[in-house]
Biopython code that builds the backbone (N, CA, C, O; Angstrom):
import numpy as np
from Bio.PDB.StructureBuilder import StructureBuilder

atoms = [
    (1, "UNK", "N", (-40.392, -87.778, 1.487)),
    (1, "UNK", "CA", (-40.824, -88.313, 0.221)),
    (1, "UNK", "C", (-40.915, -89.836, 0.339)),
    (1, "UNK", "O", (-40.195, -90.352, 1.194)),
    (2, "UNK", "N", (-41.681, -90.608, -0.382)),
    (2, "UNK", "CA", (-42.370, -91.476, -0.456)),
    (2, "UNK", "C", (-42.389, -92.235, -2.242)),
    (2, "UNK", "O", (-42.752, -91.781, -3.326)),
    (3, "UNK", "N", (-41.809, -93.553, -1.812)),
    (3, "UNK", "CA", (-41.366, -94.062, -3.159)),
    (3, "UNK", "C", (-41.989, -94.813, -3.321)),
    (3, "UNK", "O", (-42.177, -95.137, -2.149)),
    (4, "UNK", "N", (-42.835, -95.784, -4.144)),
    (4, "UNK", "CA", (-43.612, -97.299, -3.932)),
    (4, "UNK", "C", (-43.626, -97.666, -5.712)),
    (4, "UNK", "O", (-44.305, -97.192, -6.623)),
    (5, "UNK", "N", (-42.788, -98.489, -5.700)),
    (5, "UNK", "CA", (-43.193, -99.622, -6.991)),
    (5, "UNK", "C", (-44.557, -100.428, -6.789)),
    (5, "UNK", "O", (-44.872, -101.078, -5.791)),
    (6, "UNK", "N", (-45.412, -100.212, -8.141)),
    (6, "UNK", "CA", (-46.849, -100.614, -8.050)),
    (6, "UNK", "C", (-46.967, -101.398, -9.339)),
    (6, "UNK", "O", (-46.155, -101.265, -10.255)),
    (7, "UNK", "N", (-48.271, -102.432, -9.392)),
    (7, "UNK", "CA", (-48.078, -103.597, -10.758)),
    (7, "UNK", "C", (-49.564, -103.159, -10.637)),
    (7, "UNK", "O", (-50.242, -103.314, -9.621)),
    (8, "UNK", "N", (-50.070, -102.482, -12.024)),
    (8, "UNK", "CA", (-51.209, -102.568, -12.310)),
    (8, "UNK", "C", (-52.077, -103.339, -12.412)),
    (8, "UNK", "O", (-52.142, -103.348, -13.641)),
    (9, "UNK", "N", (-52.904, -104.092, -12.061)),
    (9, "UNK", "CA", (-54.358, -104.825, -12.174)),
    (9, "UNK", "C", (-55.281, -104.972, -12.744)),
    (9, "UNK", "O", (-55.611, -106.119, -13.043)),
    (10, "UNK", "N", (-56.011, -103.950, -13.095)),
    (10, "UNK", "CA", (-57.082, -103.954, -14.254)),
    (10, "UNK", "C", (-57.349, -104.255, -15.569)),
    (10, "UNK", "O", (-57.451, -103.629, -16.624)),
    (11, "UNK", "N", (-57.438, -105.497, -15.167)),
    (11, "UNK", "CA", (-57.856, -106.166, -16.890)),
    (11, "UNK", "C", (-57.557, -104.816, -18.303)),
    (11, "UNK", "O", (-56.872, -104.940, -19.317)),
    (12, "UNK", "N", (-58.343, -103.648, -17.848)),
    (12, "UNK", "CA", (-58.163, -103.269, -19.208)),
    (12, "UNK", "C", (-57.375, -101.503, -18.954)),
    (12, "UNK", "O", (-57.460, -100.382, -19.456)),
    (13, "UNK", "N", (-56.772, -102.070, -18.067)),
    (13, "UNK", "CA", (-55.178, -100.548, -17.571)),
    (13, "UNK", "C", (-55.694, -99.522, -17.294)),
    (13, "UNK", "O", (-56.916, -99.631, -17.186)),
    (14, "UNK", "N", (-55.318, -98.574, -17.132)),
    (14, "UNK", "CA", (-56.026, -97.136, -16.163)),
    (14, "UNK", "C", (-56.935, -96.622, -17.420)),
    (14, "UNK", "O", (-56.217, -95.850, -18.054)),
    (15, "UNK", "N", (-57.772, -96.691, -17.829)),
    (15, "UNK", "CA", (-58.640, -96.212, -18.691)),
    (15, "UNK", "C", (-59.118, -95.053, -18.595)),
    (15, "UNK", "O", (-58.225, -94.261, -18.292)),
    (16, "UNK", "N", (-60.817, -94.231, -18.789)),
    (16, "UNK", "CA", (-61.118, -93.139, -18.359)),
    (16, "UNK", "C", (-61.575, -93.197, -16.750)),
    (16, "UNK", "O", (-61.104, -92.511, -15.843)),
    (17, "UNK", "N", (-62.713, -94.294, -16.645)),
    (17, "UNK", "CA", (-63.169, -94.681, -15.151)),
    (17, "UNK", "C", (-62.190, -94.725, -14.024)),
    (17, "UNK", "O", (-62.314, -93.830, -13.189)),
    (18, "UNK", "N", (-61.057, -95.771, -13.813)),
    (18, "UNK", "CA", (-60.154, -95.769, -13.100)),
    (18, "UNK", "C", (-59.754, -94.170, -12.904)),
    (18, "UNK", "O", (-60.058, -93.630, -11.840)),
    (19, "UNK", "N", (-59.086, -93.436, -13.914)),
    (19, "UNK", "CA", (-58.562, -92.889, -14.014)),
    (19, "UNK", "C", (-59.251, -91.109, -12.957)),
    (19, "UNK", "O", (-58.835, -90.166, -12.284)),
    (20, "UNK", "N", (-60.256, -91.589, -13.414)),
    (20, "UNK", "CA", (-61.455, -90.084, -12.406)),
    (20, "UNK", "C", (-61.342, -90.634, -11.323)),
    (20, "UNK", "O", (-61.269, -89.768, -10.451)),
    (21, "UNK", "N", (-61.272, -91.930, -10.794)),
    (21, "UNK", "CA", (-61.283, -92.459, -9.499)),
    (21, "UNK", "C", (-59.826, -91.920, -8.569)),
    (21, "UNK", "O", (-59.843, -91.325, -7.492)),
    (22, "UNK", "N", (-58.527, -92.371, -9.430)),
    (22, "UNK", "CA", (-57.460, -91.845, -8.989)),
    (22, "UNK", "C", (-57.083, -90.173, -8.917)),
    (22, "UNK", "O", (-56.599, -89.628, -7.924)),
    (23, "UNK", "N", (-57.399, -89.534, -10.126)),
    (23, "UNK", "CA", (-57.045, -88.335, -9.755)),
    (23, "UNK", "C", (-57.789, -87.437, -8.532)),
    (23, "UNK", "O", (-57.255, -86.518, -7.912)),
    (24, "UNK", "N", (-59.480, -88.064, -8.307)),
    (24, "UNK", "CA", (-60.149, -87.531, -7.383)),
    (24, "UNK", "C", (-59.678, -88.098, -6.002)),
    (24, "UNK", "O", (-59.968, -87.568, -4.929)),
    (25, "UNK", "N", (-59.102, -88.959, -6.106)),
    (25, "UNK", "CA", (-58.368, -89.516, -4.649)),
    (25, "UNK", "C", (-57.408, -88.382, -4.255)),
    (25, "UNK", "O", (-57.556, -87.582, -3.332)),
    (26, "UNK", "N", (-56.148, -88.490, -5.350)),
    (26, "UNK", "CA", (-55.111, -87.226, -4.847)),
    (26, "UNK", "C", (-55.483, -86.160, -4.699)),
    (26, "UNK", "O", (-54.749, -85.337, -4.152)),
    (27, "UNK", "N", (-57.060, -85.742, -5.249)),
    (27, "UNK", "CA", (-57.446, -84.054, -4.840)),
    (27, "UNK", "C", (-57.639, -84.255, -3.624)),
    (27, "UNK", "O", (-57.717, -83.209, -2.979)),
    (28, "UNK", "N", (-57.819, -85.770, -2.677)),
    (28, "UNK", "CA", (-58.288, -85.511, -1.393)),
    (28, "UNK", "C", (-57.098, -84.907, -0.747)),
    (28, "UNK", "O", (-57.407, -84.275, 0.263)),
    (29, "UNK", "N", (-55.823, -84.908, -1.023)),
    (29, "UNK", "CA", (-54.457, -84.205, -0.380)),
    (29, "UNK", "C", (-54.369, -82.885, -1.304)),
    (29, "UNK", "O", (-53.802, -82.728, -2.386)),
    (30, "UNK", "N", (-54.740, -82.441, -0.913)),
    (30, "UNK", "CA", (-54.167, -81.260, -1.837)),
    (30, "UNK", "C", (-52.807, -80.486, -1.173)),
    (30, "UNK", "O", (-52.395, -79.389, -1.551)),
    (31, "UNK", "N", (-52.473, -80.946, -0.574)),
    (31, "UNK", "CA", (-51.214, -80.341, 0.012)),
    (31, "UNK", "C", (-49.865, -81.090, -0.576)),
    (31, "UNK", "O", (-48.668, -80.984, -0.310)),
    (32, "UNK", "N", (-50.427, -81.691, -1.263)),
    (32, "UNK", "CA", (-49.317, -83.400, -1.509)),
    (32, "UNK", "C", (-48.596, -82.986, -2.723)),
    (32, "UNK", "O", (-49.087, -82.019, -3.305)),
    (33, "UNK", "N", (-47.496, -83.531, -3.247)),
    (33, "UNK", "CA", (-47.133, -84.014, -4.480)),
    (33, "UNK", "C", (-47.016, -85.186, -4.810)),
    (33, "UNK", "O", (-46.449, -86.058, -4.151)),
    (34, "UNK", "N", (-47.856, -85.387, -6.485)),
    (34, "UNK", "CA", (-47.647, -86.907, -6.635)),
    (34, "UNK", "C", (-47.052, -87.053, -7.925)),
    (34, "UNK", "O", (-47.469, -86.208, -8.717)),
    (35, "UNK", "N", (-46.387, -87.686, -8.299)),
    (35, "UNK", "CA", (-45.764, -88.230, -9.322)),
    (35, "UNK", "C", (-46.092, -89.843, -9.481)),
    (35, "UNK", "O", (-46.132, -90.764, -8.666)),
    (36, "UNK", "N", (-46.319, -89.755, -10.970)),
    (36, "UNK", "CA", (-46.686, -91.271, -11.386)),
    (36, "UNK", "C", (-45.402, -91.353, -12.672)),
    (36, "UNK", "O", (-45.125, -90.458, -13.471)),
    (37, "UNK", "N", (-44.773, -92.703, -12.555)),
    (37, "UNK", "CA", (-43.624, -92.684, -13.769)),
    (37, "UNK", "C", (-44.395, -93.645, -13.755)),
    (37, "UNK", "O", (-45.063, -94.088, -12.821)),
    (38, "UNK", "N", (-44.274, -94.138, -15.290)),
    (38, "UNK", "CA", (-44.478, -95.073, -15.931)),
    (38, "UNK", "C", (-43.262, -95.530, -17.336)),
    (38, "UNK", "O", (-42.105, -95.161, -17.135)),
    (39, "UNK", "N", (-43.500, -96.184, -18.482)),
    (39, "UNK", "CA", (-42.477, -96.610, -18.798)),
    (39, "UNK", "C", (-42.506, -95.447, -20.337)),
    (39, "UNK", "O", (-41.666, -95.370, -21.233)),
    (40, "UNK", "N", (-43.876, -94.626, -20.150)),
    (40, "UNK", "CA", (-43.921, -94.194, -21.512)),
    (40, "UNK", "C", (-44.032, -92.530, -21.151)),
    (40, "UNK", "O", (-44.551, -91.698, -21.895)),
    (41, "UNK", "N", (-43.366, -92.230, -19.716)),
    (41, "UNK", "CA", (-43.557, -90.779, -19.188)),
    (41, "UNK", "C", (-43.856, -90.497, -18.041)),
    (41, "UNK", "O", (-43.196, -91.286, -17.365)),
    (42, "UNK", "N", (-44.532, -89.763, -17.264)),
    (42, "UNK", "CA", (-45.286, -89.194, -16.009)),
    (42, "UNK", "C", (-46.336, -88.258, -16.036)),
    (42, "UNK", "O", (-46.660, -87.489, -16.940)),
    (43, "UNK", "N", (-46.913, -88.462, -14.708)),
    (43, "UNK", "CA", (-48.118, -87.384, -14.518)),
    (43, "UNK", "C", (-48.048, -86.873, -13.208)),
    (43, "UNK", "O", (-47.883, -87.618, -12.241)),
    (44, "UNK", "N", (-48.168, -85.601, -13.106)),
    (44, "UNK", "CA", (-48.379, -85.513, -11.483)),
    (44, "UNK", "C", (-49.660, -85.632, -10.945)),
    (44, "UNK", "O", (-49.878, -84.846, -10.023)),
    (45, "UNK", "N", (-50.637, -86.437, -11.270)),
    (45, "UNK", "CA", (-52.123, -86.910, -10.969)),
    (45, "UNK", "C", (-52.776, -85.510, -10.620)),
    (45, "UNK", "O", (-53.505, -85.439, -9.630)),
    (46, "UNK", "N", (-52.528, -84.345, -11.437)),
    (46, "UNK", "CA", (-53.639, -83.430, -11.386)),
    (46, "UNK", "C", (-54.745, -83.332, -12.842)),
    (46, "UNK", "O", (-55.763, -82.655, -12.988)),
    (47, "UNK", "N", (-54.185, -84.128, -13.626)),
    (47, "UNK", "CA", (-54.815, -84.146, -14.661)),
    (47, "UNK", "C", (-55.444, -85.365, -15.370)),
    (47, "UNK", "O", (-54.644, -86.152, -15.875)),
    (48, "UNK", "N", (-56.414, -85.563, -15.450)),
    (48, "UNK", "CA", (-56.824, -87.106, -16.181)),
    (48, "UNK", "C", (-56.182, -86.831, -17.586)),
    (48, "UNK", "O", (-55.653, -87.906, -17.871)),
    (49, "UNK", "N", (-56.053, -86.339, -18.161)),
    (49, "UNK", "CA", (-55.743, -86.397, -19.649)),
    (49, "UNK", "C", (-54.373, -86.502, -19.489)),
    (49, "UNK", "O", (-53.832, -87.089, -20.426)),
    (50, "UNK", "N", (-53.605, -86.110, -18.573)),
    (50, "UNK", "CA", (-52.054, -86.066, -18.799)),
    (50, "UNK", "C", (-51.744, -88.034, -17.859)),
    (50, "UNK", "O", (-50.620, -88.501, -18.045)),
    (51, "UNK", "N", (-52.566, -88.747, -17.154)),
    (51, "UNK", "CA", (-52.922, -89.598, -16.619)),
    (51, "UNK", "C", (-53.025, -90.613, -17.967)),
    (51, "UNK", "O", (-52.289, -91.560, -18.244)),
    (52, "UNK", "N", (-53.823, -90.256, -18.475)),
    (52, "UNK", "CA", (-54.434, -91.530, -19.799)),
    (52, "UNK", "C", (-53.333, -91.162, -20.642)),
    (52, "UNK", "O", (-52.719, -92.207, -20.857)),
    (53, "UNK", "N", (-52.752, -90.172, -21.248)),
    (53, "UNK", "CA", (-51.778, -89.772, -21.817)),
    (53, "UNK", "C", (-50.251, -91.118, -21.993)),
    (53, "UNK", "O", (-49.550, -91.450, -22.948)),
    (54, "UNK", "N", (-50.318, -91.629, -20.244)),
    (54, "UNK", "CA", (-48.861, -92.362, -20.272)),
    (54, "UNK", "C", (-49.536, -94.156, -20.935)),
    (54, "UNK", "O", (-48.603, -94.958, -20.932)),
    (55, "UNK", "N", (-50.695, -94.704, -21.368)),
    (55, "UNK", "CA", (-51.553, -95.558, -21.854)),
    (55, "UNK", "C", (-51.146, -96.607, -20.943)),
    (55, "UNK", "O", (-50.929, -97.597, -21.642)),
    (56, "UNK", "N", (-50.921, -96.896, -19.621)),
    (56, "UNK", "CA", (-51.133, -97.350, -18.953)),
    (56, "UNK", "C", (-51.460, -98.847, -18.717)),
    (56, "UNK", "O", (-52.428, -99.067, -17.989)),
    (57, "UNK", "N", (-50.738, -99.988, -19.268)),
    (57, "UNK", "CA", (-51.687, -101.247, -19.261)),
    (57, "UNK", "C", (-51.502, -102.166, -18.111)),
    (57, "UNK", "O", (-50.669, -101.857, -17.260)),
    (58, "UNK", "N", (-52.178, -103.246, -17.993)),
    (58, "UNK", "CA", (-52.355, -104.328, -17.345)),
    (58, "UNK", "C", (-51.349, -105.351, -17.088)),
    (58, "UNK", "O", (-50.994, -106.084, -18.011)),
    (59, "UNK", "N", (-50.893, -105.460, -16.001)),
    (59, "UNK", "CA", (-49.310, -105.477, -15.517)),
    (59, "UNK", "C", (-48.298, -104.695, -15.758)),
    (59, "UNK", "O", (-47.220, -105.252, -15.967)),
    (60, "UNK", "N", (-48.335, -103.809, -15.781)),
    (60, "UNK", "CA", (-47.252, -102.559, -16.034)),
    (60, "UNK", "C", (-46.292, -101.814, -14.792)),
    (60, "UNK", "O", (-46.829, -100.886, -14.186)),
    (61, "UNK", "N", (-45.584, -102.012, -14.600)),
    (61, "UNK", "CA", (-44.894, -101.817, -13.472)),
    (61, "UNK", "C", (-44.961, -99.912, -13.422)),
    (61, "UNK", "O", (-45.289, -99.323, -14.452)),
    (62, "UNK", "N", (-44.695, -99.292, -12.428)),
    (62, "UNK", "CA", (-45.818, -97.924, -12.399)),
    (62, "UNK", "C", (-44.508, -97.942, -11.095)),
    (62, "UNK", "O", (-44.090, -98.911, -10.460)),
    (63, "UNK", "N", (-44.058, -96.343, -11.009)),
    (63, "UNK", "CA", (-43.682, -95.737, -9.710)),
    (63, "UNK", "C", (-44.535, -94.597, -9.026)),
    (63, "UNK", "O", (-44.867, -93.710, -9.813)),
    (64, "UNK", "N", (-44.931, -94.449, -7.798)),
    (64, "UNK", "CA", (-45.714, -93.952, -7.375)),
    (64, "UNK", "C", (-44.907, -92.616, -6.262)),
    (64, "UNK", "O", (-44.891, -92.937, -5.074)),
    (65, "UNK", "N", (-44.540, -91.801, -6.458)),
    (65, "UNK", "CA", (-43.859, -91.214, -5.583)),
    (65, "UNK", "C", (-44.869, -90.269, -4.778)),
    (65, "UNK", "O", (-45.833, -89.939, -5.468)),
    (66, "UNK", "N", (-44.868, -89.723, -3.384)),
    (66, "UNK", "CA", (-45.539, -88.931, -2.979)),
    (66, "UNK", "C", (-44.840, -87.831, -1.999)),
    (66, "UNK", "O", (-43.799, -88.183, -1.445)),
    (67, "UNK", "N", (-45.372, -86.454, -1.737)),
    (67, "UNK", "CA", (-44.331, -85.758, -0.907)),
    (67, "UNK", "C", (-45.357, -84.836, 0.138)),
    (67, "UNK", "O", (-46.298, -84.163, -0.283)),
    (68, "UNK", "N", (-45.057, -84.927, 1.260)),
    (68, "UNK", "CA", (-46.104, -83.904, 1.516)),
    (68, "UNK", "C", (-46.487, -84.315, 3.073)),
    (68, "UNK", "O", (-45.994, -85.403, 3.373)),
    (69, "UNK", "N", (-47.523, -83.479, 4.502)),
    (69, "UNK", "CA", (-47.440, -84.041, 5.814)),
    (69, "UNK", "C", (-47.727, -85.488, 6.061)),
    (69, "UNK", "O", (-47.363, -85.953, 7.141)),
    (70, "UNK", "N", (-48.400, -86.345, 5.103)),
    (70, "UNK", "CA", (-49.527, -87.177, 4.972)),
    (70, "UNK", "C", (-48.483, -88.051, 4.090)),
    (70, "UNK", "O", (-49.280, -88.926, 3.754)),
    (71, "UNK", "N", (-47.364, -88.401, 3.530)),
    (71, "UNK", "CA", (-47.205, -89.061, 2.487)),
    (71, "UNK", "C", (-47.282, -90.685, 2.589)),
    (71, "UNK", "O", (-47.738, -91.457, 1.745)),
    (72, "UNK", "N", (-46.844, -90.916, 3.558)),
    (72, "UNK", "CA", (-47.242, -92.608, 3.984)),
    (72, "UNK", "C", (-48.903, -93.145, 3.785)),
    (72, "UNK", "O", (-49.271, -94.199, 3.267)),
    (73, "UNK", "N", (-49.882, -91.886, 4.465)),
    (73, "UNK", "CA", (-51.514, -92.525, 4.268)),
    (73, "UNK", "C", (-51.771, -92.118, 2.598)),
    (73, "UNK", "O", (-52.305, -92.839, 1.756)),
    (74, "UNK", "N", (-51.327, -91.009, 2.445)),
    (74, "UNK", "CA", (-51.252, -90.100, 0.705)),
    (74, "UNK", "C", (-51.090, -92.240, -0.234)),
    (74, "UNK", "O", (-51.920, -92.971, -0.774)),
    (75, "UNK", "N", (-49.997, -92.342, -0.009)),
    (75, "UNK", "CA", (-49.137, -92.943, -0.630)),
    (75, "UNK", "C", (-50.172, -94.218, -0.508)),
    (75, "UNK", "O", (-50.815, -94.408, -1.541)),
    (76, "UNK", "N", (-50.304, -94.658, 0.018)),
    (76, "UNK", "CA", (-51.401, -95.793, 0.781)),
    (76, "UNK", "C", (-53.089, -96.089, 0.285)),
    (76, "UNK", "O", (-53.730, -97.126, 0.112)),
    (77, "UNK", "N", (-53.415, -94.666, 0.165)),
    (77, "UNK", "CA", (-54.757, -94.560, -0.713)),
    (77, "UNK", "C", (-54.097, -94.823, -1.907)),
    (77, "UNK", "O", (-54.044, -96.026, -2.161)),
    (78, "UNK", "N", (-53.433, -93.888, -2.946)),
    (78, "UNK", "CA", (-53.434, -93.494, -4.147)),
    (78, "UNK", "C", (-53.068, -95.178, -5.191)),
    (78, "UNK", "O", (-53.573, -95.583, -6.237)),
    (79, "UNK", "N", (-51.711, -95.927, -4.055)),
    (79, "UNK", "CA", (-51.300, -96.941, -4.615)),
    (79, "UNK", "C", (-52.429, -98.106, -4.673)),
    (79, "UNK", "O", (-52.522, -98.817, -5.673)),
    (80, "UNK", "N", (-53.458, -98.299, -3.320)),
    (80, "UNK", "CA", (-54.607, -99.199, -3.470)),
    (80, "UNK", "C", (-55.627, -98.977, -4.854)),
    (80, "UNK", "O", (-56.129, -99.838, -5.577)),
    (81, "UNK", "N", (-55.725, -97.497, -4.922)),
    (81, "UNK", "CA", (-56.461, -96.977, -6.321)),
    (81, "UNK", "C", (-55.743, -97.442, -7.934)),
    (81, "UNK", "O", (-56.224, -97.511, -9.065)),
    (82, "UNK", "N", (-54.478, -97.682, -7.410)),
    (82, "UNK", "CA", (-53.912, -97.365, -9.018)),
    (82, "UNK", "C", (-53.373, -99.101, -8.990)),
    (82, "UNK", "O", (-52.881, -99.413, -10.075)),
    (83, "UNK", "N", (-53.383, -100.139, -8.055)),
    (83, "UNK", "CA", (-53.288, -101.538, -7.777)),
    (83, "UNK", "C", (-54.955, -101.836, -8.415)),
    (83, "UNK", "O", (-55.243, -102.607, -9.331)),
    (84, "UNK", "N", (-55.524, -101.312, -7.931)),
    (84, "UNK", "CA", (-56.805, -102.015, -7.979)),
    (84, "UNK", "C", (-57.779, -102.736, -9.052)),
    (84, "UNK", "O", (-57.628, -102.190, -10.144)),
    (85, "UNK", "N", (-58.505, -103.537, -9.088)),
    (85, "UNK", "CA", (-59.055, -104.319, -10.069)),
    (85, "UNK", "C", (-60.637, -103.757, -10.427)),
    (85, "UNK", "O", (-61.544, -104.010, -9.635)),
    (86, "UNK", "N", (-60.806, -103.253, -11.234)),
    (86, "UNK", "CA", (-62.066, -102.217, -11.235)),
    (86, "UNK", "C", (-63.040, -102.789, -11.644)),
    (86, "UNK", "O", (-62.775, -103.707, -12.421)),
    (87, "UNK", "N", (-64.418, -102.570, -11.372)),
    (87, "UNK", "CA", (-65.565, -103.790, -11.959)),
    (87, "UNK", "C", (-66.644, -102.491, -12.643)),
    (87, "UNK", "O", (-67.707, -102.268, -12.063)),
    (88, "UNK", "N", (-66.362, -101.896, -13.570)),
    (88, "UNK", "CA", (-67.363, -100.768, -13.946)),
    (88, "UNK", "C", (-68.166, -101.864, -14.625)),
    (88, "UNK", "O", (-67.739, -102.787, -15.320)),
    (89, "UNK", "N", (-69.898, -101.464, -14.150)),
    (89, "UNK", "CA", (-70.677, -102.074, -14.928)),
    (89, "UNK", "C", (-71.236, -101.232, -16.680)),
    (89, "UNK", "O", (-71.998, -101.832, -17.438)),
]
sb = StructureBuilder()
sb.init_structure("model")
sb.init_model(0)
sb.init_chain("A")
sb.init_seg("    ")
for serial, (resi, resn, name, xyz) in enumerate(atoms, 1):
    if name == "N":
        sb.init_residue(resn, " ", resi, " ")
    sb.init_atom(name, np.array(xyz, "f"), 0.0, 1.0, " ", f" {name:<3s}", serial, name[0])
structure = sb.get_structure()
C-alpha cells in the first residue's frame, strides 16, 4: 500500500472535467485500490459522482492511498492527475 499527501491545484478544484480525467486514469489499473480522503469524506475513484460529492477545492490538502501490483506507477499517474492545473477551454 501506497500513501501520498497531495495539495490540489486547479484554480477552480476537481470539478466535472478534472474529475472524468481522474477517474478514467484509475480505470487504467483496474486491479488497484484507490482511496481519496479528503477533509469532507472519501471516494474510491470508481465513481465521478461519489468524486465531486467530497467538493474538492483549490489548495485542499487530499490523501491519496493506492493498493495493488502497480501501486508506486498507480500512485504516480493518479496523484499528477489530481495535483494538476487544468486549462479546459
Amino acid at each position: 500500500m501506497v500513501k501520498k499527501e497531495l495539495t490540489v491545484r486547479n484554480a477552480a478544484g476537481i470539478h466535472c472535467r478534472p474529475s472524468s480525467v481522474i477517474i478514467a486514469k484509475a480505470a487504467e489499473y483496474p486491479d488497484h485500490e484507490f482511496l481519496l480522503t479528503s477533509a469532507n469524506g472519501s471516494s474510491s475513484l470508481t465513481s465521478i459522482l461519489d468524486l465531486l460529492a467530497l467538493g474538492i477545492q483549490c489548495g485542499e490538502k487530499i490523501t491519496l492511498t493506492v493498493s495493488g501490483a502497480k501501486e508506486e506507477e498507480a500512485c504516480g499517474v493518479l496523484a499528477e492527475a489530481l495535483e494538476r492545473e487544468y486549462d479546459f477551454k
